[in-house]
Residue frames relative to the residue before (quaternion, step in Angstrom):
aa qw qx qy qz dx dy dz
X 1.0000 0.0000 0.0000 0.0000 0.00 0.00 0.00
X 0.7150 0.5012 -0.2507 0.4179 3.29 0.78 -1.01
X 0.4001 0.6849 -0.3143 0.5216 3.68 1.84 -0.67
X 0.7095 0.4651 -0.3011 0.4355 3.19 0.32 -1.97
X 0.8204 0.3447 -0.3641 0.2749 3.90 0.28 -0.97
X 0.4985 0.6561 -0.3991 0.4020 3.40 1.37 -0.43
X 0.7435 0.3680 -0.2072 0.5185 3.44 0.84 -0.22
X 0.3179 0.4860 -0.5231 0.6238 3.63 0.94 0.24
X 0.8595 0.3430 -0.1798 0.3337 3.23 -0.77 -1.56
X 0.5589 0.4954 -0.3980 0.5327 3.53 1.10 -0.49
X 0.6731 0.3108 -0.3283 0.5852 3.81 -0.10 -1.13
X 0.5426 0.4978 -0.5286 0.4222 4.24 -0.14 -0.24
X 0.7757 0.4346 -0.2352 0.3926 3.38 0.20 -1.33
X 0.5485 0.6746 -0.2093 0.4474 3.47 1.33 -1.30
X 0.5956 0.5324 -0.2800 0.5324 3.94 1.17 -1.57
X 0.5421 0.3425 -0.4115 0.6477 4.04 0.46 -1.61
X 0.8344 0.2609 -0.4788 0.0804 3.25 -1.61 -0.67
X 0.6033 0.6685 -0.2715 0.3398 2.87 0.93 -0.83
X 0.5351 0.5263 -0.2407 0.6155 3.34 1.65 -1.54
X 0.7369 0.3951 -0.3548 0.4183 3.96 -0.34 -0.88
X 0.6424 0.4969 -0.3852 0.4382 3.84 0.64 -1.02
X 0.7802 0.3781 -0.2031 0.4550 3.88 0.78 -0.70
X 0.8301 0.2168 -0.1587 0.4886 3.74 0.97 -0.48
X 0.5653 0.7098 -0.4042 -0.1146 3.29 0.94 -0.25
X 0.4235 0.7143 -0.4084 0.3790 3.33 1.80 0.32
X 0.7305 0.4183 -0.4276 0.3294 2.92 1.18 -0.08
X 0.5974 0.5978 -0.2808 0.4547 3.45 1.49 0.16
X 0.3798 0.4682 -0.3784 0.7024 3.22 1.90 0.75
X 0.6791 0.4199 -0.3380 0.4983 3.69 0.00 -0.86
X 0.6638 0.3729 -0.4117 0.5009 4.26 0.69 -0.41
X 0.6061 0.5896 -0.3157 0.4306 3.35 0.82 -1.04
X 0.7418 0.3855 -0.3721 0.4035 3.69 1.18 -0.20
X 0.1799 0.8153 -0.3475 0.4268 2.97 1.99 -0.71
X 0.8939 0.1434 0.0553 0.4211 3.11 -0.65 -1.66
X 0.3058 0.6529 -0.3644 0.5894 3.50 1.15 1.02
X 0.7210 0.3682 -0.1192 0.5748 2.93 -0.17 -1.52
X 0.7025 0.5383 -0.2236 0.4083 4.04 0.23 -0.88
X 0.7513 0.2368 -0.3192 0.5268 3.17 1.54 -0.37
X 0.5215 0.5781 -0.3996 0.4839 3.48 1.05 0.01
X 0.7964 0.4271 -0.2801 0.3238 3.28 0.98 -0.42
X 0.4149 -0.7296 0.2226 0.4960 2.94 2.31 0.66
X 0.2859 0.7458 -0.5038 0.3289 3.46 0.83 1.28
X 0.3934 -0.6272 0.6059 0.2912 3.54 -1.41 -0.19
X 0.3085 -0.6197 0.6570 0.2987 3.37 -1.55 -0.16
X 0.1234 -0.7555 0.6249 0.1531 3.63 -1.00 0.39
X 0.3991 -0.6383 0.6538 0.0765 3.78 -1.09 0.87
X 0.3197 0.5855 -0.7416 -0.0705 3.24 -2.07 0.65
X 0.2080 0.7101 -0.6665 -0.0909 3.13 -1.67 -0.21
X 0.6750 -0.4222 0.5922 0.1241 3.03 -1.91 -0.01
X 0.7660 -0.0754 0.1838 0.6113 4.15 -0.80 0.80
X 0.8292 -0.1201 0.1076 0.5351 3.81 -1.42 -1.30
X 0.4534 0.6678 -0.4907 0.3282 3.73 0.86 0.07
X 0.4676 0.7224 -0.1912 0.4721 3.10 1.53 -2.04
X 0.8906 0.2036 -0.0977 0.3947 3.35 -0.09 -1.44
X 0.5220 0.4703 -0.5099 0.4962 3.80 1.28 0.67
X 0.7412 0.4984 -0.3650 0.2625 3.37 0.89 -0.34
X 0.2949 0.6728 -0.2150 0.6435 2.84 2.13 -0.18
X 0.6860 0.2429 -0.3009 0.6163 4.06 0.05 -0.71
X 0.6548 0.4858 -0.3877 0.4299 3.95 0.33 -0.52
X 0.7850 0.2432 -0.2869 0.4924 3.54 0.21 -0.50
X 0.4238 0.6650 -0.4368 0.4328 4.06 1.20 0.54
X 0.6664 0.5352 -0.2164 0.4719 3.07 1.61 -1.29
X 0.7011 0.4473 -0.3401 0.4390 3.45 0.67 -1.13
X 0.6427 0.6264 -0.3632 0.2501 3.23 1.05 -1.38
X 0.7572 0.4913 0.0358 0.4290 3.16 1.08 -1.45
X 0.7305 -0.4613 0.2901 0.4115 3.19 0.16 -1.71
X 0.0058 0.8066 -0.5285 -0.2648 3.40 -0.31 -0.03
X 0.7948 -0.1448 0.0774 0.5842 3.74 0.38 -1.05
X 0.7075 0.2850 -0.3689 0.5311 3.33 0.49 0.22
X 0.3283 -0.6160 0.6535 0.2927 3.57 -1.54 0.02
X 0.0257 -0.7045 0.6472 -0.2901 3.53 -0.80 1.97
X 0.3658 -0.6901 0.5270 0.3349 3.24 -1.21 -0.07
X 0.8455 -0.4969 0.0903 0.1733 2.66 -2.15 1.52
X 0.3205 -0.7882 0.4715 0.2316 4.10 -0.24 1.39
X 0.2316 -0.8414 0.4363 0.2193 4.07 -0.49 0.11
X 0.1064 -0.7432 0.5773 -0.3210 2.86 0.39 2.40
X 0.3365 0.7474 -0.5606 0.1180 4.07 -0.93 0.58
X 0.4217 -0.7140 0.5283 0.1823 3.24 -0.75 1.94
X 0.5652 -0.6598 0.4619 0.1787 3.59 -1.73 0.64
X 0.7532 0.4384 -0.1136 0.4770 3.00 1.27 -0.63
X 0.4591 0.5235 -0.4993 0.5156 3.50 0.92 0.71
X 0.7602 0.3545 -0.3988 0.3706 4.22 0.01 0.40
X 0.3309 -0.8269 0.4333 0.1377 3.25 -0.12 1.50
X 0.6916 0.3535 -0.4544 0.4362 3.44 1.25 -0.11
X 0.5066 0.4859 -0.5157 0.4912 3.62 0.50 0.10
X 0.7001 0.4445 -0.4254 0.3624 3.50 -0.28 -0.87
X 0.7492 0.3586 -0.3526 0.4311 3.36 0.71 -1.41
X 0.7016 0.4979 -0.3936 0.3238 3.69 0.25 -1.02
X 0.4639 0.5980 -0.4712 0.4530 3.85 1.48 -0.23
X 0.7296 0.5767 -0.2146 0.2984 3.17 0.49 -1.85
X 0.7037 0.4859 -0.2237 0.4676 3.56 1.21 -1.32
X 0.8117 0.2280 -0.3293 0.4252 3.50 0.72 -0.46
X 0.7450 0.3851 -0.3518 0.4159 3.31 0.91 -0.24
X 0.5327 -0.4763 0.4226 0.5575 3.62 0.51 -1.64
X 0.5302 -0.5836 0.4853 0.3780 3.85 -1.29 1.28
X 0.6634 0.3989 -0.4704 0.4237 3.70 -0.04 0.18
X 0.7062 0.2401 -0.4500 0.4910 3.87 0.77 0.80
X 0.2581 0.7697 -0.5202 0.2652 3.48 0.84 0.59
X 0.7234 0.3920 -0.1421 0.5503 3.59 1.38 -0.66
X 0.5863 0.5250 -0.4223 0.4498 3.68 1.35 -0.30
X 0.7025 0.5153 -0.2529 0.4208 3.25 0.63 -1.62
X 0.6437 0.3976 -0.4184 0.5025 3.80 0.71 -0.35
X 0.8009 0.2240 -0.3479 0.4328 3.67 0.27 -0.29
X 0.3035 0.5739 -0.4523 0.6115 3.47 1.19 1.20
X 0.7324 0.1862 -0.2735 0.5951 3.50 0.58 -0.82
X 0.6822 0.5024 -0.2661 0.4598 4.10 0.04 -0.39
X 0.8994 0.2503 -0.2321 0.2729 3.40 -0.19 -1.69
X 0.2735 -0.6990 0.6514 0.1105 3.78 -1.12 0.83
X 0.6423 -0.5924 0.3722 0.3129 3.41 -1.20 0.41
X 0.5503 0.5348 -0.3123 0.5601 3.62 1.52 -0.19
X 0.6870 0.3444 -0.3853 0.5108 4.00 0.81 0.21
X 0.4414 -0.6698 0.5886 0.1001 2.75 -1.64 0.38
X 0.3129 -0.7852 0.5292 0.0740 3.66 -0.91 1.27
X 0.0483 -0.7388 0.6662 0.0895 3.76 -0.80 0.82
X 0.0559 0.8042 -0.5879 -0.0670 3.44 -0.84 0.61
X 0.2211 -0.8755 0.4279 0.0385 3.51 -0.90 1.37
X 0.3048 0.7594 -0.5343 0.2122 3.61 -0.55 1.31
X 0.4028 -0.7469 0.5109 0.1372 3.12 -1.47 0.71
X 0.5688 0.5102 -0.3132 0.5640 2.87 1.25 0.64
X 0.1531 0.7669 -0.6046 -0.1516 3.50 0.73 -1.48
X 0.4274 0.5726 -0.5249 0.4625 3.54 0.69 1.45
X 0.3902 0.7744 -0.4326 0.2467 3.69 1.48 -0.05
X 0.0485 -0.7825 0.5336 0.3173 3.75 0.02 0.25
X 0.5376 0.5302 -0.5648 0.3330 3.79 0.37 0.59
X 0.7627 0.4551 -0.1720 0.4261 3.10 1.35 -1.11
X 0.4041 0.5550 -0.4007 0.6067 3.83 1.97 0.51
X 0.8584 0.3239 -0.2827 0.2800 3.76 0.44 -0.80
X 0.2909 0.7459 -0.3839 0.4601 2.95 2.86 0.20
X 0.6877 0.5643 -0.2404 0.3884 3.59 0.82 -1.50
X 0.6005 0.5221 -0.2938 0.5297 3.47 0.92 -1.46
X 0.8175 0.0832 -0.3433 0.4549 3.94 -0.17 -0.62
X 0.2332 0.6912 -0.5427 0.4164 3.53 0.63 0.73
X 0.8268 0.3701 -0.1043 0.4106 3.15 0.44 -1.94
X 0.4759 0.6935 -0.2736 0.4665 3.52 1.94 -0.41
X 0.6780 0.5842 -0.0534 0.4430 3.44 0.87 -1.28
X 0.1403 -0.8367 0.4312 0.3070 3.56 1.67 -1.90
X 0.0084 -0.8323 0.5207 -0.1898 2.80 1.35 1.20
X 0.0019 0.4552 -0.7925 -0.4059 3.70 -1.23 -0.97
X 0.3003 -0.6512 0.6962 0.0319 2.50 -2.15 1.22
X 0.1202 0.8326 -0.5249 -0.1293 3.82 -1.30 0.11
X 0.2352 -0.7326 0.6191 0.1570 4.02 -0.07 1.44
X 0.3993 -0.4996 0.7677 0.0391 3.09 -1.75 1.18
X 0.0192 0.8903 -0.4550 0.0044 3.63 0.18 0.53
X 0.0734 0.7055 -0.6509 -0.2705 3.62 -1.44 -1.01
X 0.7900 0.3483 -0.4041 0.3020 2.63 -2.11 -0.25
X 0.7587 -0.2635 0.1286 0.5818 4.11 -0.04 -1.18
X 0.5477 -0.5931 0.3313 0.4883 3.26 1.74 -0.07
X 0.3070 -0.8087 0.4544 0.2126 3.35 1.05 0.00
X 0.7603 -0.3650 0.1161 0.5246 3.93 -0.53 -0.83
X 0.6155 0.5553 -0.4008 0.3901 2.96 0.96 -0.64
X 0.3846 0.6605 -0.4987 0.4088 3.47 1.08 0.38
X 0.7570 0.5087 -0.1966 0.3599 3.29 0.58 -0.75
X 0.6664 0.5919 -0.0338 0.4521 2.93 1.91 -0.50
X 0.7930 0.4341 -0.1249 0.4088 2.43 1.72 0.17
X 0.5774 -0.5139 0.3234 0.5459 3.83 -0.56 0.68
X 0.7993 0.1007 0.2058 0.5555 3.43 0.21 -2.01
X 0.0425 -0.7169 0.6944 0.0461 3.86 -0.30 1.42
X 0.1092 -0.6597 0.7314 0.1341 3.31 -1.58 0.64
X 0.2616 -0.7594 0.5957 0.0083 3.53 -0.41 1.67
X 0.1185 -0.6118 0.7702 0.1360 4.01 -0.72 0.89
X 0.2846 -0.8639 0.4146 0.0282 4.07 -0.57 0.73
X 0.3713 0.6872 -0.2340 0.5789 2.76 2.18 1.23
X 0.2867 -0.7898 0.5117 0.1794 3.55 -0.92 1.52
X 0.7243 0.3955 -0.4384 0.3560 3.80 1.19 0.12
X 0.5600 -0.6569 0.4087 0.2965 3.42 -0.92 1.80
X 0.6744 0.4489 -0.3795 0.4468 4.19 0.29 -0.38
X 0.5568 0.4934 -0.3993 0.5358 3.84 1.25 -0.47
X 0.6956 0.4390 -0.4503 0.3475 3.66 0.61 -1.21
X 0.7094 0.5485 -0.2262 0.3803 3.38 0.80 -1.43
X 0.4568 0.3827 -0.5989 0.5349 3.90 0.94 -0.09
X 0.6688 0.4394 -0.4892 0.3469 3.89 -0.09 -1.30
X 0.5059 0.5904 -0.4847 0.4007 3.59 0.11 -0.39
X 0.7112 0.6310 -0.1448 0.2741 2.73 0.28 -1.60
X 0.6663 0.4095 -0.1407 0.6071 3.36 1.08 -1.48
X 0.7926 0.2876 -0.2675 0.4664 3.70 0.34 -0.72
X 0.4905 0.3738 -0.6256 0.4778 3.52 0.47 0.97
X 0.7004 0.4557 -0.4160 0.3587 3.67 0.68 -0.81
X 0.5999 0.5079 -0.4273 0.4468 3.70 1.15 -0.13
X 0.6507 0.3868 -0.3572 0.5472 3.67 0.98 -0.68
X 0.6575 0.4318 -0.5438 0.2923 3.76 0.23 0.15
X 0.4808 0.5351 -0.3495 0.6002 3.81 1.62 -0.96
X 0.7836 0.4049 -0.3315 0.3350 3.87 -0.11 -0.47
X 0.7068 0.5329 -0.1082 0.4525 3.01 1.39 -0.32
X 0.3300 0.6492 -0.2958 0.6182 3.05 2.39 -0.36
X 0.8210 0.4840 -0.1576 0.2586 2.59 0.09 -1.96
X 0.4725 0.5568 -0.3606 0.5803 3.92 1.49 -1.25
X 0.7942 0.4009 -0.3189 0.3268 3.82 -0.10 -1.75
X 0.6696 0.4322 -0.0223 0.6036 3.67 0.30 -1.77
X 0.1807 0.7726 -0.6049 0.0672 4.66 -0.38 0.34
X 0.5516 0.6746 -0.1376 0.4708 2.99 1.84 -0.90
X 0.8250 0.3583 -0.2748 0.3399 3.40 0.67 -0.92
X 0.7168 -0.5763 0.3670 0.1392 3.16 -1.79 0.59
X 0.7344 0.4138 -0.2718 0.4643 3.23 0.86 -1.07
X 0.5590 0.6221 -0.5242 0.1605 4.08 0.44 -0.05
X 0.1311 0.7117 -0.6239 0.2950 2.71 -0.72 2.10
X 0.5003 -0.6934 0.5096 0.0956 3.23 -0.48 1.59
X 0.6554 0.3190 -0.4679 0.4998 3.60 0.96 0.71
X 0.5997 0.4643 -0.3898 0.5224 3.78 1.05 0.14
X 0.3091 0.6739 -0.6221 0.2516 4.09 1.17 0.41
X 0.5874 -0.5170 0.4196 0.4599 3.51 -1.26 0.71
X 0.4098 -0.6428 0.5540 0.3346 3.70 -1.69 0.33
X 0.3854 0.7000 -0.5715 0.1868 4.08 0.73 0.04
């Protein structure tokens, strides 16, 4: 048992480094992205899928709220948290526009879409990109494996290049918490309190 966790945590740790040594410019380059989107009195929109669902949900807590500093409120909101939209999409039309039709109703060409999958084979989260790209969103996929299509669909793919789905999703994990601190840090340079012991406790 104790084998079994040394190696979880080993190949976990192994997935981040590997991911940061090879992209992290590109996880600066989103982090301006979504900068620039709020200075520009944009929003951020969120999706995902299952534990995707529920990072995009912990991502737009951060902006909404806080991350390490105390600033004022960023305008970040995941798709997948209203069960009556989602369902009443899903029932009359089909669960793969549950994510178009909301950024049909929401997204403007001044925000910025993040879509999150380890797969990028979702076909809600392909026809999210497409009216994204309709609108002129900027888009960025938190991705895995080769990124599937939604690679292609996007402005700015961040590919975690791992085939186990709990390795991709810790990397997620970490690189939203670096793009929220980097993004503090771009929005708020001024402020006093960033200390990584005042990060929010959700």
């Amino acid at each position: 048992m104790l084998d079994r966790i040394a190696s979880i945590v080993s190949r976990s740790l192994d997935t981040k480094q590997a991911y940061f040594a090879a992209h992290s410019a590109e996880v600066a380059h989103a982090s301006h992205l979504i900068a620039e989107t709020f200075n520009a009195g944009g929003k951020l929109i969120l999706c995902g899928n299952g534990g995707s669902a529920a990072d995009a949900q912990h991502i737009a807590g951060e902006f909404v709220n806080r991350f390490l500093i105390t600033r004022r409120a960023l305008p970040a909101i995941a798709l997948n948290t209203d069960g009556g939209v989602l369902t009443c999409i899903a029932n009359d039309t089909h669960f793969d526009n549950v994510f178009a039709r909301q950024v049909e109703a929401f997204g403007r060409s001044a925000d910025t879409l993040i879509v999150i999958s380890t797969s990028g084979t979702s076909p809600n989260i392909l026809r999210a990109l497409e009216q994204a790209a309709h609108v002129k969103m900027k888009t960025i996929g938190l991705l895995g494996r080769d990124g599937g299509a939604a690679a292609k669909l996007c402005d700015l793919a961040l590919i975690v290049e791992a085939n186990e789905t709990p390795r991709i999703q810790e990397t997620h994990n970490l690189i939203a918490h670096v793009l929220c601190e980097l993004v503090e840090r771009q929005l708020f340079p001024d402020a006093s309190d960033m200390n990584p012991a005042k990060a929010t406790t959700a």
